[in-house]
PyMOL CGO cylinders between C-alpha atoms (Angstrom):
from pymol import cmd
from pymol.cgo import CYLINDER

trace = [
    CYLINDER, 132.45, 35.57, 58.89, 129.20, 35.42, 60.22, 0.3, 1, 1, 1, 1, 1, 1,
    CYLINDER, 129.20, 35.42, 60.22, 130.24, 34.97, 63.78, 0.3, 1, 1, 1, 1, 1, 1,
    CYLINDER, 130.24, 34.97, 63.78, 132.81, 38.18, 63.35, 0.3, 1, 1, 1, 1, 1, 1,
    CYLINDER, 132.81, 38.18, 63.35, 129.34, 40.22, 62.31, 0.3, 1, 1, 1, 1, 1, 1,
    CYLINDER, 129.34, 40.22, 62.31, 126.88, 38.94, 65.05, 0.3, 1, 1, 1, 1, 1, 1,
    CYLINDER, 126.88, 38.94, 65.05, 129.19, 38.41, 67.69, 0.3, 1, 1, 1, 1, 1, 1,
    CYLINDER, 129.19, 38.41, 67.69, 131.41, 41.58, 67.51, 0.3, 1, 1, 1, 1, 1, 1,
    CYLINDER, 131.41, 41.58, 67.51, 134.48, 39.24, 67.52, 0.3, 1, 1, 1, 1, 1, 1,
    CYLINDER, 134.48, 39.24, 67.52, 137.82, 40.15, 65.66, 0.3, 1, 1, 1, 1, 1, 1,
    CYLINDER, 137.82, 40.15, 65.66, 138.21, 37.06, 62.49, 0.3, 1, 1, 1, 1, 1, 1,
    CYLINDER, 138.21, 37.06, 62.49, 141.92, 36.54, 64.12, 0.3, 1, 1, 1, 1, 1, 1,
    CYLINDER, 141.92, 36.54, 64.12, 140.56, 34.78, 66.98, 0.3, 1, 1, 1, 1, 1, 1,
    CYLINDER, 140.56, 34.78, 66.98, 138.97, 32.05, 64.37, 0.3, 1, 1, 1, 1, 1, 1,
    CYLINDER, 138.97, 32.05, 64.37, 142.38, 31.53, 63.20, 0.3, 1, 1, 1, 1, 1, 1,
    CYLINDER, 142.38, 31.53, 63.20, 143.36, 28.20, 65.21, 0.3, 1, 1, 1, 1, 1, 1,
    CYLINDER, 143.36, 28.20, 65.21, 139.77, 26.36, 64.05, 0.3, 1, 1, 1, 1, 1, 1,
    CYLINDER, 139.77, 26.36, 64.05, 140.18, 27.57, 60.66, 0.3, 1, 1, 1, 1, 1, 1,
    CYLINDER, 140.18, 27.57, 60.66, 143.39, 26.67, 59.76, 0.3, 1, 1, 1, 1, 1, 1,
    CYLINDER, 143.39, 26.67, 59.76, 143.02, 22.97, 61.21, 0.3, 1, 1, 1, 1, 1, 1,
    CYLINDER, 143.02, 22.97, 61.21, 140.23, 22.67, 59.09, 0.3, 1, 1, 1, 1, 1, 1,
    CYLINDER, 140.23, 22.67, 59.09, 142.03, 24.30, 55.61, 0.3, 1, 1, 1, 1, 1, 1,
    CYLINDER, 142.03, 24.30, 55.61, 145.48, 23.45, 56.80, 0.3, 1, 1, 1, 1, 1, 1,
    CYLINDER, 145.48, 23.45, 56.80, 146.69, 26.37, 55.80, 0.3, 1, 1, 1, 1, 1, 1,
    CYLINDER, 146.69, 26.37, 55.80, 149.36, 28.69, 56.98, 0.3, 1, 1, 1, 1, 1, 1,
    CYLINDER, 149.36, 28.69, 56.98, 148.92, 31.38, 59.68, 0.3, 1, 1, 1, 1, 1, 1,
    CYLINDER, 148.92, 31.38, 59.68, 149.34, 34.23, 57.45, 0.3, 1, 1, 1, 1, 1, 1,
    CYLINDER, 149.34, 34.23, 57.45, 146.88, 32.64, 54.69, 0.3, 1, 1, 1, 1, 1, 1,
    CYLINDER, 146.88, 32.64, 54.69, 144.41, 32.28, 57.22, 0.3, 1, 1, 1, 1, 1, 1,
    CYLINDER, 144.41, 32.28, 57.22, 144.39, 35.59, 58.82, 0.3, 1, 1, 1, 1, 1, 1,
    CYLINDER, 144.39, 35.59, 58.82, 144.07, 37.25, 55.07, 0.3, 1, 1, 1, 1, 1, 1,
    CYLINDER, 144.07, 37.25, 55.07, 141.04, 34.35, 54.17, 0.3, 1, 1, 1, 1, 1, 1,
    CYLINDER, 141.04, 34.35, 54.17, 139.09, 35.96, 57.56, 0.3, 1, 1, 1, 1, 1, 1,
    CYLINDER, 139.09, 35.96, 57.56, 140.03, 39.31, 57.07, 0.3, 1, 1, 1, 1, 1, 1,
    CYLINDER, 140.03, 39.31, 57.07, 139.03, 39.28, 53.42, 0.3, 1, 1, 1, 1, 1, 1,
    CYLINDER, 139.03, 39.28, 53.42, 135.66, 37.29, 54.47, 0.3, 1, 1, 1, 1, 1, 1,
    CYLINDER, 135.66, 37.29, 54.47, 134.99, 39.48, 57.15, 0.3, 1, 1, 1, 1, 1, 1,
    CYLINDER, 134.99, 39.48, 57.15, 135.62, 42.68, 54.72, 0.3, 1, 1, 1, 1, 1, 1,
    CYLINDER, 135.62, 42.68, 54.72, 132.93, 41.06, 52.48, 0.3, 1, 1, 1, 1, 1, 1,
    CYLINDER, 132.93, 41.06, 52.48, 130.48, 40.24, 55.00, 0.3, 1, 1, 1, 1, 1, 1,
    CYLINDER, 130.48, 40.24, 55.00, 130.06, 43.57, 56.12, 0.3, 1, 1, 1, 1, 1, 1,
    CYLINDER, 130.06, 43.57, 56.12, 130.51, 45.42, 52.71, 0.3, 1, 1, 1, 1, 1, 1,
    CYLINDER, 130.51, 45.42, 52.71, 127.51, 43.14, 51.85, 0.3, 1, 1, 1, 1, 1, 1,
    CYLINDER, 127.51, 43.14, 51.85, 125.59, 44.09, 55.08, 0.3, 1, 1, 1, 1, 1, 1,
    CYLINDER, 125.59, 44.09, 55.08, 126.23, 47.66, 54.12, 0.3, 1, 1, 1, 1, 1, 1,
    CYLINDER, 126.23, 47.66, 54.12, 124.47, 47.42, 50.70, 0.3, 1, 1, 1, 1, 1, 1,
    CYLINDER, 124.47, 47.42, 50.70, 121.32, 45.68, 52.02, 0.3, 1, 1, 1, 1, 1, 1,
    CYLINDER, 121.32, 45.68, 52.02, 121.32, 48.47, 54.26, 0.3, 1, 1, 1, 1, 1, 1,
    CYLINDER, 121.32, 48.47, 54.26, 121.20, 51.24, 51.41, 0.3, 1, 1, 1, 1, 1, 1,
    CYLINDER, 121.20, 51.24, 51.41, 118.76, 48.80, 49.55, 0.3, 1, 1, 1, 1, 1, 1,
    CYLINDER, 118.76, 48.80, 49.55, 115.89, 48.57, 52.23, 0.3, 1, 1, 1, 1, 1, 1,
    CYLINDER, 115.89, 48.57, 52.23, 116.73, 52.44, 53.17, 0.3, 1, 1, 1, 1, 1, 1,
    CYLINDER, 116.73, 52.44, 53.17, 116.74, 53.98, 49.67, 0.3, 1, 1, 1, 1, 1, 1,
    CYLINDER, 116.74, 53.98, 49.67, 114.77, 51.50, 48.12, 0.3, 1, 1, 1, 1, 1, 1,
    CYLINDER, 114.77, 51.50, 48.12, 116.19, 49.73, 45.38, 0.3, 1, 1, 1, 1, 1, 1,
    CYLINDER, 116.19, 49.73, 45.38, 116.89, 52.49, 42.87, 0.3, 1, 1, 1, 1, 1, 1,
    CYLINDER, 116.89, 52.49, 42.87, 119.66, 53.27, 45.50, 0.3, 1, 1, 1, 1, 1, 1,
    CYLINDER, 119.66, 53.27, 45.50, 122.80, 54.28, 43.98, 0.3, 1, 1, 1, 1, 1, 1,
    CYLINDER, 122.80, 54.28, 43.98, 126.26, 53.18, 45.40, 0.3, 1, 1, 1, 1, 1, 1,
    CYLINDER, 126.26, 53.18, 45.40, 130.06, 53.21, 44.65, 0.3, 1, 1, 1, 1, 1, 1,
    CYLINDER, 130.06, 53.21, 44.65, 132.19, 50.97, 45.93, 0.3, 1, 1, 1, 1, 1, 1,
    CYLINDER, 132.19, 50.97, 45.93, 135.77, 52.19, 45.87, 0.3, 1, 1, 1, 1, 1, 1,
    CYLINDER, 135.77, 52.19, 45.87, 139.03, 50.28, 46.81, 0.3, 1, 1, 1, 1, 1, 1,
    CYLINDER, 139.03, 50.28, 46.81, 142.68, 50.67, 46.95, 0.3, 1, 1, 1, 1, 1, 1,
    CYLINDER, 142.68, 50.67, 46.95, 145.73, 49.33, 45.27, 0.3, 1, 1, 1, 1, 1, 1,
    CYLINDER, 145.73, 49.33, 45.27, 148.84, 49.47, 47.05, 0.3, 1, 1, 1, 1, 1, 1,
    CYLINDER, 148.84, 49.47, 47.05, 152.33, 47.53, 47.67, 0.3, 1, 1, 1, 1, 1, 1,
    CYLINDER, 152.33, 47.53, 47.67, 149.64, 45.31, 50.18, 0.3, 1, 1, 1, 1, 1, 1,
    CYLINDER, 149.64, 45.31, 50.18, 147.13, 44.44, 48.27, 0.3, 1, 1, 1, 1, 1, 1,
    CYLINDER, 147.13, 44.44, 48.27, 147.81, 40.38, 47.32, 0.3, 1, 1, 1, 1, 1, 1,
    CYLINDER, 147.81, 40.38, 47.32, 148.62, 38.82, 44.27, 0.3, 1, 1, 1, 1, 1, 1,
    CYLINDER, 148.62, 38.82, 44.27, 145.55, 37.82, 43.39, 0.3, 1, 1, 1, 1, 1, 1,
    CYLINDER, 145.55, 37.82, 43.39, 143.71, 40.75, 44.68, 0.3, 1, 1, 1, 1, 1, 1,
    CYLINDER, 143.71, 40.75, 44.68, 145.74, 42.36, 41.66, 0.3, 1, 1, 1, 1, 1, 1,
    CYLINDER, 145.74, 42.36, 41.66, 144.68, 40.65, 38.85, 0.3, 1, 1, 1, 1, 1, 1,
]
cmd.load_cgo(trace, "trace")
């Protein structure tokens, strides 16, 4: 996820690498880096606030259930 951050590259272009190393599917792999990715930079994005605000910065994070979200996302 690192790489997707730093480099400006989009996570589906790690999919070959990543899946011969997980041997996973296509589709699992593509939601693994999408979900890392998604992390990565929600994490970036509270260090951010942190060293802007200072650390009695205050912060929601909001997300969305639909018919997409994964199974495990839901519970």
């Amino acid at each position: 996820a690192s790489h997707v951050m730093l480099r400006g590259r989009h996570p589906y272009e790690f999919v070959p690498e990543i899946r011969k190393k997980q041997k996973q599917t296509v589709a699992n792999t593509k939601s693994l880096l999408i979900t890392e990715a998604a992390r990565v930079q929600t994490e970036a994005q509270k260090l951010h606030y942190l060293e802007t605000i200072g650390k009695d910065a205050e912060y929601e994070f909001v997300a969305k259930r639909d018919e997409k979200t994964s199974k495990i996302c839901r519970h």
